[in-house]
N, C-alpha and C positions, 0 to 999 in steps of 0.2 A: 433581450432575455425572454424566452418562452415559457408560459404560462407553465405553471406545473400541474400534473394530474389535479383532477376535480376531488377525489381519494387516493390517497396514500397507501400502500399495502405494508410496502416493504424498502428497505434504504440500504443496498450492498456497499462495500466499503473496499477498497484495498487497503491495505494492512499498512506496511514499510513507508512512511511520508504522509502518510492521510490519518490513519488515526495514531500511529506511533511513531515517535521520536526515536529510531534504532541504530543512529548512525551512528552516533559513541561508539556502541560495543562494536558495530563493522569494523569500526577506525581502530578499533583494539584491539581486535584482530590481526589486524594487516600490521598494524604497530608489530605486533607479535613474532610474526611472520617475517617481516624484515628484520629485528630483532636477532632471529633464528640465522638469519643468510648473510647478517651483515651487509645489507643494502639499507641506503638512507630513507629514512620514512618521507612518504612524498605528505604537502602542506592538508590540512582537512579540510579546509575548501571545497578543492576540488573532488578530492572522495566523496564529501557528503553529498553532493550534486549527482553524481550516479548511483548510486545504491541502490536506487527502486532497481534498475540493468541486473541486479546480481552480483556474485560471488568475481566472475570474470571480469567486469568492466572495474570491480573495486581493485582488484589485483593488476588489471591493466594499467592504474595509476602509480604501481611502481615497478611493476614488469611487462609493460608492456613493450617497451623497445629492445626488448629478447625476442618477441615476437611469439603467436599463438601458441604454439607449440608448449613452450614454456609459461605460459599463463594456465594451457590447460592441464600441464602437469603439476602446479601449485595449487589447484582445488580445493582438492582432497585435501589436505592440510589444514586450506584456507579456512572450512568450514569445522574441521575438527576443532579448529582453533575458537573459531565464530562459537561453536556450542557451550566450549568451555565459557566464557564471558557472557552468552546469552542474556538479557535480560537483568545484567546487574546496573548497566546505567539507563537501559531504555526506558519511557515512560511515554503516557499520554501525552499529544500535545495541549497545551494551556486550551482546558473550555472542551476538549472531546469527551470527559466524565460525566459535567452534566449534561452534554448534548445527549449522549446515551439514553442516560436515567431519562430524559424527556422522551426521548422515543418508547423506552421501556413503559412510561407512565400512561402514554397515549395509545397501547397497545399497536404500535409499530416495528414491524420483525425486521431486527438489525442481522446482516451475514458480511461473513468475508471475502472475498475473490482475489488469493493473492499469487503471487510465481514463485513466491519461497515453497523451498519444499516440502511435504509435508512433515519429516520428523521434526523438522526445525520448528513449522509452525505453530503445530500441538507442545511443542518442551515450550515453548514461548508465552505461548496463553496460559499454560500452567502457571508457568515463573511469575507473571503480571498477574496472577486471579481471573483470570477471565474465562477458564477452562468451563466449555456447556454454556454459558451466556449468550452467543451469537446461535441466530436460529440455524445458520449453515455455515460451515467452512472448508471452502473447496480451495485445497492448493497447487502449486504449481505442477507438480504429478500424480494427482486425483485424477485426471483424463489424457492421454498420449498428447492435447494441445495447451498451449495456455494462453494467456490473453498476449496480442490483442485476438486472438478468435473469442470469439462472443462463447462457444461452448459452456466456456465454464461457469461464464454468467449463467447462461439460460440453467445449468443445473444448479445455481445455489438457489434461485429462482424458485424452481419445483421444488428441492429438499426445503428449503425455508415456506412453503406452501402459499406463494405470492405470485400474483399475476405482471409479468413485464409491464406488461401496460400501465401498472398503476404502481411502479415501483422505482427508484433513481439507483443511480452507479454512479459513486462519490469517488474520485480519484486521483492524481498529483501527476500522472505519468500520461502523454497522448494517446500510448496504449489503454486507458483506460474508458477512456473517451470514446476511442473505437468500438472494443468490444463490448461496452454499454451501447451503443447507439447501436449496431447491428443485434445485438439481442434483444433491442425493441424496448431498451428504457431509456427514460429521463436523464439526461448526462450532468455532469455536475462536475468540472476542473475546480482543485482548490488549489490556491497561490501559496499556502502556507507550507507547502512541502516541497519536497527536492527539485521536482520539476526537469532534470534532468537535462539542464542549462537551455529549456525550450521560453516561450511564452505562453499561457493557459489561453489567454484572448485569441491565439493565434489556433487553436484545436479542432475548434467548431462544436464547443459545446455545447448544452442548452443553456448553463450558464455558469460562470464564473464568481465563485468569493474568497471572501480575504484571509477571515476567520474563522473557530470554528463557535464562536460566539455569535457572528453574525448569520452562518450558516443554520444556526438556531433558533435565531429569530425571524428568520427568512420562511422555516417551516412552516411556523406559528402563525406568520401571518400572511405566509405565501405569494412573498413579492421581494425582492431584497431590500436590504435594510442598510443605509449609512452606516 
């Protein structure tokens, strides 16, 4: 595990798996959606395992052996459907709340870096309270790329007014990994999220944990923590 910055500036986040628990309502969606077509709802297993992928790889889970075509004509739907249920079962996951208030306490500027897009994102953070809380929140069509190009990193970086070098990108997804480490910060894979049927060990991050409990107290004393 590599040392982490000597100072801390700033600790970017992806959203969907890392700091929120969103898959319910995805799953209630597509629930929805088969529902509507009379197609059998496929098991949540496997859905919640891609979801950080988006709107297409959830839809893939039960339309996908129609083939692209018809995944990407289910979209639109898919997401109107996602907005209406937003937020009514997602939450933090256990231990992200105070991990927050700790950074908030220590004067360390939390941002988000996520591929959802952005009306979604902003209705989203409204719904949970979190609306103006995060110093920056770039989503997935803030800039014509998204991760893993590091771009959107690097800009929540300057809007949150934090130097890479002395800043981590906290993540669940290998994409996140990437474009943290090419943006020139501290990588951080946590196990507690979707993961995207990968291994975190296997990403090449700076380091890997479990919880977001332990991810807290790792901060604190900047080494990881049993």
């Amino acid at each position: 595990m590599k040392p982490l910055p000597n100072i801390i500036e700033g600790v970017l986040f992806d959203l969907d798996g890392t700091l929120l628990d969103s898959a319910p309502d995805l799953y209630a969606a597509l629930e929805r959606q088969c529902g509507e077509e009379g197609t059998p709802v496929p098991p949540y297993a496997p859905v919640r395992e891609v979801v950080s992928r988006g709107a297409r790889a959830v839809l893939r889970c039960a339309f996908g052996d129609q083939g692209e075509p018809a995944v990407e004509a289910r979209v639109e739907r898919y997401l109107a459907l996602y907005e209406e249920v937003m937020g009514q079962a997602t939450r933090p996951f256990d231990g992200i709340e105070p991990m927050l208030a700790q950074l908030e306490t220590a004067g360390v500027r939390w941002a988000i870096v996520t591929n959802k897009a952005g009306f979604l994102t902003d209705e989203l953070l409204k719904r949970i309270g979190w609306e103006g809380r995060a110093a920056a929140v770039v989503s997935g069509d803030t800039l014509p790329v998204k991760k893993p190009d590091p771009a959107p990193v690097r800009l929540a970086c300057e809007r949150a007014g934090v130097d890479p070098a002395r800043s981590l990108f906290v993540g669940d997804d290998r994409r996140d990994v990437m474009a943290g480490a090419a943006a020139g910060l501290y990588t951080v894979a946590v196990a507690w999220g979707y993961l995207d049927g990968g291994n975190p060990h296997e990403w090449n991050a700076d380091a890997v944990l479990d919880t977001p409990h332990q991810f807290a107290q790792w901060l604190r004393h900047g080494q990881a923590v049993a």
